[in-house]
C-alpha positions in Angstrom: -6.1 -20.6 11.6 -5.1 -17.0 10.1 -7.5 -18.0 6.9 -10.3 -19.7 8.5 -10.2 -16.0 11.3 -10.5 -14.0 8.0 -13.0 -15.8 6.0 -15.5 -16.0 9.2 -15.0 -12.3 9.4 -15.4 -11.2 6.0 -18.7 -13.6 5.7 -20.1 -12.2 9.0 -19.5 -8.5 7.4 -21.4 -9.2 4.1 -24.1 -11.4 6.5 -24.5 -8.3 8.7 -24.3 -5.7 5.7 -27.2 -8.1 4.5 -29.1 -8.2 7.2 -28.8 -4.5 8.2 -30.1 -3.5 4.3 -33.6 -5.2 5.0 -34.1 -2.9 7.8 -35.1 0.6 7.5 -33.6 1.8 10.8 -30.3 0.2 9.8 -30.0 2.2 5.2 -29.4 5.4 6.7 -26.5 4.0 9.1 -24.6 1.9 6.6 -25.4 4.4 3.9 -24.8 7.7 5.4 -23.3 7.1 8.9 -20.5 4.5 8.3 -19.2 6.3 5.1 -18.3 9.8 6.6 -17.2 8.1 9.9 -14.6 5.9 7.6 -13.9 9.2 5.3 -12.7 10.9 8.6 -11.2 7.9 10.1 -8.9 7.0 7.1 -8.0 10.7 6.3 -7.1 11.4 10.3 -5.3 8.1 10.1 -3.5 8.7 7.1 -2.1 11.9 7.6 -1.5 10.6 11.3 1.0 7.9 9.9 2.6 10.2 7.2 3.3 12.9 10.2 4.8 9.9 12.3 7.0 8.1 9.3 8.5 12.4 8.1 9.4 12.7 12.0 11.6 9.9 12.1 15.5 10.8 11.8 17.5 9.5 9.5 21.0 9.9 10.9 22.7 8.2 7.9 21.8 7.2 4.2 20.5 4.1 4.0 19.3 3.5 0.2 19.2 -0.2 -1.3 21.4 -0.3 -3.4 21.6 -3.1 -6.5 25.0 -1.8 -8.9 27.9 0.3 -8.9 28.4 3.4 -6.6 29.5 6.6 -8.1 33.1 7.1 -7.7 36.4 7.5 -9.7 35.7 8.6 -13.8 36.9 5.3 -15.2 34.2 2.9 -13.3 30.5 3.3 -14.9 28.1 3.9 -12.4 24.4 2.7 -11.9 22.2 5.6 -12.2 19.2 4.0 -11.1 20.0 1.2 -9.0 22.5 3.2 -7.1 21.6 6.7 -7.6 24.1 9.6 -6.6 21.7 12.6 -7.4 17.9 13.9 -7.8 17.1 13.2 -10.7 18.5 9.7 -10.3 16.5 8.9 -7.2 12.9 10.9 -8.9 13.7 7.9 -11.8 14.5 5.1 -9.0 11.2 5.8 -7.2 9.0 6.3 -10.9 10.0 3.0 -12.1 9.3 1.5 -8.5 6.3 3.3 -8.1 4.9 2.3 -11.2 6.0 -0.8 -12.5 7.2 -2.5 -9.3 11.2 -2.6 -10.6 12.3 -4.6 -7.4 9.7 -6.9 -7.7 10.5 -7.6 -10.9 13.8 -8.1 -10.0 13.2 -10.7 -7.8 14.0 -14.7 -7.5 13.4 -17.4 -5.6 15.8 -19.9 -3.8 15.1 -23.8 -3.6 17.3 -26.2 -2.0 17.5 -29.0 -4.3 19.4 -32.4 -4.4 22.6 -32.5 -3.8 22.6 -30.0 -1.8 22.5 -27.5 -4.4 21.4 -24.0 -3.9 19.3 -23.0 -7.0 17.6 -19.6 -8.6 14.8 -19.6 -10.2 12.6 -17.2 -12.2 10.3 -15.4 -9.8 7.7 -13.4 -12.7 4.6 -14.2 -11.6 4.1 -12.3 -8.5 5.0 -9.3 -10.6 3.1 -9.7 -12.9 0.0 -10.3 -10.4 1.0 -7.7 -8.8 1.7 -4.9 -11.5 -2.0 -6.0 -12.6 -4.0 -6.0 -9.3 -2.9 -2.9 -8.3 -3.3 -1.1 -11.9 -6.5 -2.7 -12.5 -7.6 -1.2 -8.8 -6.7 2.3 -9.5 -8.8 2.1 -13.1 -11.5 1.2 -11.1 -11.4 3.6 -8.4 -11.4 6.4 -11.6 -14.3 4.6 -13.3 -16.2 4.5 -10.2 -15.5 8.6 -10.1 -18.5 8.7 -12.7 -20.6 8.3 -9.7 -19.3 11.5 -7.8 -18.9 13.7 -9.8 -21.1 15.7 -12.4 -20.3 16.4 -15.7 -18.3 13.3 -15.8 -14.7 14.7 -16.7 -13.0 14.0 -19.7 -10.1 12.1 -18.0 -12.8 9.3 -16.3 -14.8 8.6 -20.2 -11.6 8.1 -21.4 -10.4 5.7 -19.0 -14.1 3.7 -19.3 -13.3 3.8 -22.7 -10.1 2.3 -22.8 -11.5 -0.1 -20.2 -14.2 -1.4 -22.7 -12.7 -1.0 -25.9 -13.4 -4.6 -26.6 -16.8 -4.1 -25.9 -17.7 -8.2 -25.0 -21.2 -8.6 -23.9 -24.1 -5.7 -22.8 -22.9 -4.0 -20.7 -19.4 -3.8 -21.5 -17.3 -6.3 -20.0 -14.5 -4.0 -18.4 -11.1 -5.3 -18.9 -9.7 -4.4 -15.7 -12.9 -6.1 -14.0 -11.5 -9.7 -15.1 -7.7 -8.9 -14.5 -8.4 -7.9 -10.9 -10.4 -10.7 -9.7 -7.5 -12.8 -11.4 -5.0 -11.2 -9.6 -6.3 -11.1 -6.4 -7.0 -14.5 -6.9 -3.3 -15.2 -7.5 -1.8 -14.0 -4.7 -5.0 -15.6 -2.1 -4.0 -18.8 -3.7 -0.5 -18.2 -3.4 -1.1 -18.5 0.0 -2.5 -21.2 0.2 -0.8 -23.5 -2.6 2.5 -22.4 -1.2 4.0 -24.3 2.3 6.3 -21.8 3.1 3.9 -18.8 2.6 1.3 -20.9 4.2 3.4 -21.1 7.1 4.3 -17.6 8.0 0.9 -15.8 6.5 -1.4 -14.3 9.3 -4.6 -13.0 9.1 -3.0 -9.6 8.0 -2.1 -11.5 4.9 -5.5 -12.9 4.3 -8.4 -10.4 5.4 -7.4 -8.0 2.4 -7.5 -10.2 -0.1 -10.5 -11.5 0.8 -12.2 -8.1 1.7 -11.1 -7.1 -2.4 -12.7 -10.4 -3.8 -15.5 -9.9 -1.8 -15.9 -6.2 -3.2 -14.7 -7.1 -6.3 -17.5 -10.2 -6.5 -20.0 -7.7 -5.5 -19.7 -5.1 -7.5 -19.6 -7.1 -10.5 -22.4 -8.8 -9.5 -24.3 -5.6 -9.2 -23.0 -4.9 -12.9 -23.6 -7.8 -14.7 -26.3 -10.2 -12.9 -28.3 -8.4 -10.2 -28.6 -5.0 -11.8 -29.6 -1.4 -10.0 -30.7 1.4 -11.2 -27.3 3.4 -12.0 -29.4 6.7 -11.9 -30.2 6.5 -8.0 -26.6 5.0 -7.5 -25.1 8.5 -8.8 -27.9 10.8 -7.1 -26.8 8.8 -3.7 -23.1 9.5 -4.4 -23.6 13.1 -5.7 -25.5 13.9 -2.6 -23.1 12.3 -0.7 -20.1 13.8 -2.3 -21.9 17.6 -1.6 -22.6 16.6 2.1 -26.8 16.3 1.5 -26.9 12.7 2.0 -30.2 11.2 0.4 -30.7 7.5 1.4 -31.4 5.5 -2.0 -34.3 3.7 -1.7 -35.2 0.2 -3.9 -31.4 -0.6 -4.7 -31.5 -4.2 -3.2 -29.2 -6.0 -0.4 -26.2 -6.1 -2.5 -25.3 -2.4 -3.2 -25.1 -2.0 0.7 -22.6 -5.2 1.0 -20.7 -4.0 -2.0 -20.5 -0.4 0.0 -19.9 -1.5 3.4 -17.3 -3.5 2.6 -16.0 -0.8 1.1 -16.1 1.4 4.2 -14.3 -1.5 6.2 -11.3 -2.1 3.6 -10.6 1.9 4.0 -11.3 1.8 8.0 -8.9 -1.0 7.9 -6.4 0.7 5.4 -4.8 3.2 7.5 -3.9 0.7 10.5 -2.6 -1.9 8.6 0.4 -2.5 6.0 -1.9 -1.6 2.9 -0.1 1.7 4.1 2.6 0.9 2.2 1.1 3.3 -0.9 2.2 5.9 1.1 5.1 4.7 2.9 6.8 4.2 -0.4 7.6 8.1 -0.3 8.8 8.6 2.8 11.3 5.6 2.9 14.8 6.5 3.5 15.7 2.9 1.3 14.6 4.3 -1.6 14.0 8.1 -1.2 17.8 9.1 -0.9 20.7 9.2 -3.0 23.9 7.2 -2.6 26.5 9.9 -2.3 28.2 9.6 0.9 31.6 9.5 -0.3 30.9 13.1 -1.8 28.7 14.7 0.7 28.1 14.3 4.4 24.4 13.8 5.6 22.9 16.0 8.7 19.8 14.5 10.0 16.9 17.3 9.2 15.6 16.3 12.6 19.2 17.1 14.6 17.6 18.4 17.8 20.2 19.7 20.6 21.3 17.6 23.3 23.8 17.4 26.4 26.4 15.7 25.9 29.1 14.5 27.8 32.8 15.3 26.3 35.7 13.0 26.7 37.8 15.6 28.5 35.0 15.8 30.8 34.6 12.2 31.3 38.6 12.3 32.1 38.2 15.2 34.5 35.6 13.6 36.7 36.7 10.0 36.2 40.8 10.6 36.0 42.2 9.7 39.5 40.2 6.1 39.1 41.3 5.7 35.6 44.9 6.4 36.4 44.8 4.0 39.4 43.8 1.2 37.0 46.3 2.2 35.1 44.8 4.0 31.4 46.4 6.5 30.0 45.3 10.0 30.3 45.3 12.2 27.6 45.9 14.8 29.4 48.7 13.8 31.0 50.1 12.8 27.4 49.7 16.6 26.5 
């Protein structure tokens, strides 16, 4: 049910995105309109949800931890899976951040004959992964080439890299096959899997779909359908210096491939795609593991009422006395 809900809706979005790019009333709006509305929407949300998660006290150290805790001299400790300073934490979160360390240092568990309780190499999904979401963020700064004028040095470079085998004209970008792969992967995964299949929603299912649609249609645009890349730039340019200029002869496709777009990032901020900046602010990873050497105060300790035990004794004594607890107070 959760796959068939996402695939009508991410059809009916490229149907409507089709339909509204044959009108002339309806360019400006999906052009112009829906872009700056989902710029402010995503930023607002964003920084709504970053406020919300730095609020929330953190009354004890909670880091995962994977190895030894520093202690006594003569026990090696784990710098990175259990870190006890900084600059072991700033290493913890690089190597999560960027190649996806827990991920990669996952299994799975199968029940087999016997009953026996089995491990087994869990790669794959790391490796899908590690690829989707570098390939992604090598897109996003090709696709900066379109914004931004003179092109900067850091986005030829990465095109560059992205084309170096230079199949095919144009280019065949690298990271153009390995995301559509990826994503791919894990909306297969899905599927092929029963236990996966069993607890995946829709949650699960519209992103994936919503990338491999914009994936599909930007490479469409690229390599089959093509547009004219020089009123593709003067539409971002004028968009990126707020003088929108509705392109004009670009075809159906380029206002799919940009709508969906615009919904992916509308939907970004209210869903668990959050995680890329969650990551920063979790209190799992974030903190070191030195409780045993230094005590943790909340940053957030507000001050409340509270009632004391002597208090509680004073107001509560004769009853506790006739049930017959004993009274500090009395002790004294």
């Amino acid at each position: 049910m959760g796959l068939k809900a996402s695939l009508i809706i991410v059809l009916s979005l490229v149907a409507l995105a089709s339909a509204g790019a044959g009108v002339s009333f309806f360019q400006p709006l999906l052009a112009v309109v829906i872009p700056y509305m989902v710029l402010a929407v995503f930023l607002v949300g964003l920084c709504w949800r970053v406020f919300k998660w730095a609020q929330a006290p953190v009354p004890f150290r909670i880091p995962t931890t994977a190895g030894q805790q520093k202690s006594f001299s003569w026990l090696k400790a784990n710098k990175l899976d259990n870190p006890s300073n900084t600059a072991g934490v700033i290493g913890r979160m690089l190597l999560e951040i960027l190649l996806f360390r827990s991920l990669f240092r996952n299994t799975k568990a199968e029940l087999r004959k016997g009953p026996k309780l089995t491990y087994g190499w869990e790669k794959w999904l790391w490796l899908a992964g590690l690829l989707f979401h570098w390939s992604f963020l090598v897109v996003a700064i090709r696709h900066l080439r379109f914004f931004i004028q003179p092109i900067p040095a850091l986005v030829r470079f990465t095109e560059g890299l992205d084309g170096f085998l230079q199949l095919g004209l144009p280019t065949v970008y690298i990271t153009d096959v390995l995301l559509v792969l990826a994503v791919t992967y894990l909306f297969l995964r899905r599927i092929v899997i029963p236990q996966l299949r069993y607890i995946s929603l829709p949650a699960d299912y519209f992103p994936l779909l919503m990338i491999l649609g914009i994936a599909f249609s930007g490479i469409t645009m690229r390599y089959f359908l093509r547009v004219d890349l020089g009123a593709v730039k003067e539409f971002a340019v004028s968009l990126a210096m707020f003088s929108p200029k509705v392109p004009e002869g670009i075809g159906a496709v380029f206002y799919v491939h940009l709508f969906l777009v615009s919904v992916l990032f509308i939907y970004f901020s209210f869903s668990k795609l959050m995680h890329m900046g969650g990551v920063f602010l979790s209190p799992t990873r974030n903190l070191a593991n030195n409780n045993r050497a230094k005590r943790h105060i909340n940053p957030w300790n507000y001050p409340v009422d509270v009632h004391s035990y002597a208090e509680y004794e004073m107001e509560f004594g004769n009853k506790m006395k006739g049930a017959g607890l004993p009274l500090e107070k009395e002790e004294q």
